[in-house]
N, C-alpha and C positions, 0 to 999 in steps of 0.2 A: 692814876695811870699804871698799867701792868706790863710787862714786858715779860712774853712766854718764848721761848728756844727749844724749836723739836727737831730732832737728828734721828736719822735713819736706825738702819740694823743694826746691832751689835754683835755679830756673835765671835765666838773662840777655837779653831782650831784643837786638834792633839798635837800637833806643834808647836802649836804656840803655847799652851799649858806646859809642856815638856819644857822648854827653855825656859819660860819664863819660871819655871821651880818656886810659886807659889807668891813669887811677888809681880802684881800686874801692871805697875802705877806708870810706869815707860809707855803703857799703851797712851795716857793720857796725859803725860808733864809738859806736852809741848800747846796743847789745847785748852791753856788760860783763858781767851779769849770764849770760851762755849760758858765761863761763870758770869761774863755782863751779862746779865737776866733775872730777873726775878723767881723763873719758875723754868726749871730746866727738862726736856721730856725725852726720853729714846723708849725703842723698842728690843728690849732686850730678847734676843732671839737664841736663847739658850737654857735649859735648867741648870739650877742650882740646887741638886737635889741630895746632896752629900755622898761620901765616898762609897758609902754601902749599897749605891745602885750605879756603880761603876763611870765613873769618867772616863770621858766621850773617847771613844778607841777607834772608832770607823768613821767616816768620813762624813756622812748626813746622818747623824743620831749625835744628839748633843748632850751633855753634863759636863758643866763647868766647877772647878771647886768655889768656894763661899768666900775662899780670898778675892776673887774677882770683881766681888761685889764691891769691897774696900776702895779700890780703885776706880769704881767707877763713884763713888757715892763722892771719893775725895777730889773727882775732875769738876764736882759741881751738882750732878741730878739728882734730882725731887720725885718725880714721877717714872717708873717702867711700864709700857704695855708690853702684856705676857701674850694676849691671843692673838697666835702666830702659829705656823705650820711645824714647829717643833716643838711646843709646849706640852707633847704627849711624850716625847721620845722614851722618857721613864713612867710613863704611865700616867694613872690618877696618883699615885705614891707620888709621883715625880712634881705634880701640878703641885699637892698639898705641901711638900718638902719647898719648893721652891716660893711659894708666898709665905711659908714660914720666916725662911730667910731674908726674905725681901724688907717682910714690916721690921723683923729683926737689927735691918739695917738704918731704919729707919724710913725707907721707903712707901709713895703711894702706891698704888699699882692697879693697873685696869686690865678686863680680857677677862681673867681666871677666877675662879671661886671656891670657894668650903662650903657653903651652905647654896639653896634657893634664895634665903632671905640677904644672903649677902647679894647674891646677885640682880636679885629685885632692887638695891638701893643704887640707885643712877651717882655716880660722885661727881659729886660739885664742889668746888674749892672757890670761895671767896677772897679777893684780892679787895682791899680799898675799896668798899663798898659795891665791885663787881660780880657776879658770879656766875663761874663758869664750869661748863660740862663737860668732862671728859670721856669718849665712849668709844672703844675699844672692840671691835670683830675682828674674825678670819676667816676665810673662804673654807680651810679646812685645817687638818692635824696630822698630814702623811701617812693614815690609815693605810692607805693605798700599801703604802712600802712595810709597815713593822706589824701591820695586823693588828693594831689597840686599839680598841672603839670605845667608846665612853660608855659606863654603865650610870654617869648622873649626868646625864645631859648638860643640867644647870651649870658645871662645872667650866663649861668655854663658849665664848660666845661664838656661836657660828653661824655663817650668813645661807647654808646648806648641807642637807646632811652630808655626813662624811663619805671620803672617796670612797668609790664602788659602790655604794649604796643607791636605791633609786632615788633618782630624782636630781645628782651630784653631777657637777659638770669638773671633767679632768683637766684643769689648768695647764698642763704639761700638753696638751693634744695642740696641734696645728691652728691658727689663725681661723682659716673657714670651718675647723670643724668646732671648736666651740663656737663662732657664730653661727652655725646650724643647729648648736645643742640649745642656744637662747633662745633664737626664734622657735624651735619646738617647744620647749617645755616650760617660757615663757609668754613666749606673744599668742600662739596658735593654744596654747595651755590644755597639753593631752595630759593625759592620766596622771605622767610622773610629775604634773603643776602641785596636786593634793600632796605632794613629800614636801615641796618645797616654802608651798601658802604660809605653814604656821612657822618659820623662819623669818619670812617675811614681816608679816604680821609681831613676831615678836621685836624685831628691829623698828618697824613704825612705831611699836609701841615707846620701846627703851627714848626713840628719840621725841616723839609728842613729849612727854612727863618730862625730859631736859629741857626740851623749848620752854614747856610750862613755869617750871621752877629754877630758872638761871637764866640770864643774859646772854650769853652767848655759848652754843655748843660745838664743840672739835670730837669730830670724827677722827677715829686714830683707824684707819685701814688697812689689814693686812689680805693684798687680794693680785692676785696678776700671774701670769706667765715669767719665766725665769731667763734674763739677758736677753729678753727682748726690748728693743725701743718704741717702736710701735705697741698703745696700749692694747690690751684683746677685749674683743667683744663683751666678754662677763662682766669686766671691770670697769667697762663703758654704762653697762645697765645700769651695776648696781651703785654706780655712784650716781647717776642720775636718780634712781630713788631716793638716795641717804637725802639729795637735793630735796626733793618732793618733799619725802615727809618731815624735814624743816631744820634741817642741821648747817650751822652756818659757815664753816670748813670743812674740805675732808684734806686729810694729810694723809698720805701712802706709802708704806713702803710692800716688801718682799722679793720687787722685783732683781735686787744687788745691782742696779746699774739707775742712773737720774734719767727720767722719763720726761716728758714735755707735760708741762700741766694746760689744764686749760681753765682757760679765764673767761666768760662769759657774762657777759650784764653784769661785772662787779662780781662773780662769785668765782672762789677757785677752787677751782678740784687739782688738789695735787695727787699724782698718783706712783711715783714713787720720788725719793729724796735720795735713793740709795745706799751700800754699806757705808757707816760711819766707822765700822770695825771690823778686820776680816783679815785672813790671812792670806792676800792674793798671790802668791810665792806658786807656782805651778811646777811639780816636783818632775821630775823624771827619771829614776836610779837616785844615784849619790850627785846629780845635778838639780839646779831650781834657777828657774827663768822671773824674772820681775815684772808680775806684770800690772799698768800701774791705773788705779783706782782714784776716780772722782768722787764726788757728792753733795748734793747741797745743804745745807743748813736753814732753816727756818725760823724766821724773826716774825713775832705776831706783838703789837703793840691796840695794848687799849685803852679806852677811856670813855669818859661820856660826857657828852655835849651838853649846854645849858638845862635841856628840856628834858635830860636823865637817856637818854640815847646813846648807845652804846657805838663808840666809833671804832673801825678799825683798818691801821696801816700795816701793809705787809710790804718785808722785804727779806734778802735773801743772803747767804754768803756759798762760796765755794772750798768743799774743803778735797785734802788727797792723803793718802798714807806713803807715808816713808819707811825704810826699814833702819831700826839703829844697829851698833857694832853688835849685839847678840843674832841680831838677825829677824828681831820682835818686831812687828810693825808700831807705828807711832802717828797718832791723828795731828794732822798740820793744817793750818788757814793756807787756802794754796795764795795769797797776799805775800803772808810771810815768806812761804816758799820763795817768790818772784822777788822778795825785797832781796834774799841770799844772793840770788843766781838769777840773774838778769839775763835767761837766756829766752831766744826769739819763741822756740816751740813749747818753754812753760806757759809765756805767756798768752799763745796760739789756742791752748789746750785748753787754758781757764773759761777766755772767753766762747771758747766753743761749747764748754760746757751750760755754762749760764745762757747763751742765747737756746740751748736744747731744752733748758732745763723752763726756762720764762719768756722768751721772745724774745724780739729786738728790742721791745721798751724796756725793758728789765734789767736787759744785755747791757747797754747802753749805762744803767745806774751802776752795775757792778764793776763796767769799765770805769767811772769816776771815782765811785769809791775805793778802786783797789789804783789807782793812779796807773793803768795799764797804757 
């Protein structure tokens, strides 16, 4: 039996680097509880791409320093997925620097690449005789905004080419309007379908060859519109494909806020889990407003049945951030939180989230188990 733990975004602030003056470990000394697991997973939404391509100075362009990684390696995880819509911020320099560091740290890591042939190899990690696929996309790389387009494609997994280009649907655009851009360039499949097909195609591929050669494969999905709760059209399709062509999770994030998953015949599409780490501190002059952040956590338990059948039970936890005496945020089991301060509207808050996040049957476990 295996027991896997996947949490949302990570990423880091230039405030929060600034105070935190090179020691991170505050972000995660209260989030004990994320090391009951075997196999610990986040999406690290930042590079790590060392001082000489400048740390992160403007507000959506990220480099974090390499200290950060310490801190997250010593809260517990095992695995990072990097393809996410900031894993260009510094570039292909930024992509290469940053999976340097990662295995450096001892880390697995999925999304990003050095080579074709690295990326051709589907990772599978074997637990007690299971084995499982890890497979890592994103919708895009904020092309849009910093102007870096990839000159080796191979290098991130994308579910379509990059913003602006034909064939790219703008996740930032209105509800009906990407569902007008899916139905064109999707269903009705005009012209700009030929940009999109061999993205496609590459993605059936990556996950046929996991189904083949592993037991159970996890989709790590970075795809959606931003604070929104309602999911959008794109992210409705394309996980219905990842569905299709045979992937037996998909876990989501990008959106920074916990979305409703859906659960259908026993299959679930999570589609986002939301920030595990973020500095949600809302500045204004020499003042800042608190503004406060949920998220769920991800419990995937395996094993295999008599006949070599791989079973699997999923459940969930609620976590929030707090801010300590520096002013750093700090990942807390919103549990713990309620064991402190037994007040009406933490514990209002939690189960609001969890029934957004799973439904009423779900809602319902997480009430028991957090004694709400």
């Amino acid at each position: 039996m295996i027991n896997i733990t996947i949490v949302g975004d990570m990423l880091c602030s230039a405030r929060m680097n600034k105070i935190a003056d090179g020691d991170y470990h505050s972000f995660f000394e209260n989030a004990t509880k994320l090391k009951n697991c075997d196999y610990l997973v986040g999406n690290l939404e930042t590079t790590v791409a060392g001082e000489e391509l400048e740390y992160t100075h403007e507000r959506y362009s990220f480099n974090t320093p390499i200290a950060f990684l310490d801190a997250v390696k010593d809260c517990g995880f095992d695995m990072l997925s990097l393809a996410n819509n900031h894993c260009m911020d510094r570039g292909e320099a930024g992509i290469l620097n940053t999976l340097k560091n990662c295995k450096d740290k001892g880390f697995d890591t999925v999304g990003v690449y050095t080579t074709l042939e690295n990326r051709n190899k589907i990772f599978i990690k074997e637990f007690d005789g299971i084995k499982v696929a890890f497979i890592n996309y994103t919708y895009g790389t904020n092309a849009f905004a910093h102007n870096r387009f990839l000159d080796h494609k191979y290098m991130v997994n994308l579910l379509q080419p990059e913003e602006t280009k034909k064939g790219s649907i703008h996740l930032l655009n209105d509800y009906d309007q990407i569902a007008e851009d899916v139905e064109r360039i999707y269903i009705k499949q005009t012209d700009e379908y030929s940009e999109v097909k061999p993205y496609l195609e590459q993605l059936e591929q990556d996950i046929k060859y996991a189904k083949e050669n592993s037991d159970y494969v996890i989709m790590l999905l970075h795809c959606g519109g931003q604070y929104i709760e309602k999911v959008d059209p794109y992210s409705v399709f394309i996980a219905e494909k990842i569905k299709e062509f045979g992937a037996d999770i998909i876990v989501g994030n990008h959106q920074h806020i916990i979305q409703s998953c859906e659960n259908k015949d026993d299959y679930l599409k999570i589609f986002c889990l939301g920030n595990m780490l973020y500095d949600n501190r809302i500045e204004n002059g020499n003042c800042y407003f608190d503004s406060p952040s949920y998220n769920a956590v991800f419990h995937l338990q395996l094993s295999k049945d008599e006949n070599g059948k791989v079973q699997d039970k999923k459940s969930f936890s609620i976590y929030t951030t707090a801010f300590d005496s520096k002013g750093l945020p700090t990942v807390l089991d919103s549990a713990d939180v309620y064991k402190i301060n037994y007040a009406t509207y933490i514990k209002s808050q939690i189960l609001h989230y969890a029934n957004l996040f799973a439904g009423e049957e779900r809602y319902k476990e997480v009430q028991e188990r957090y004694e709400l």
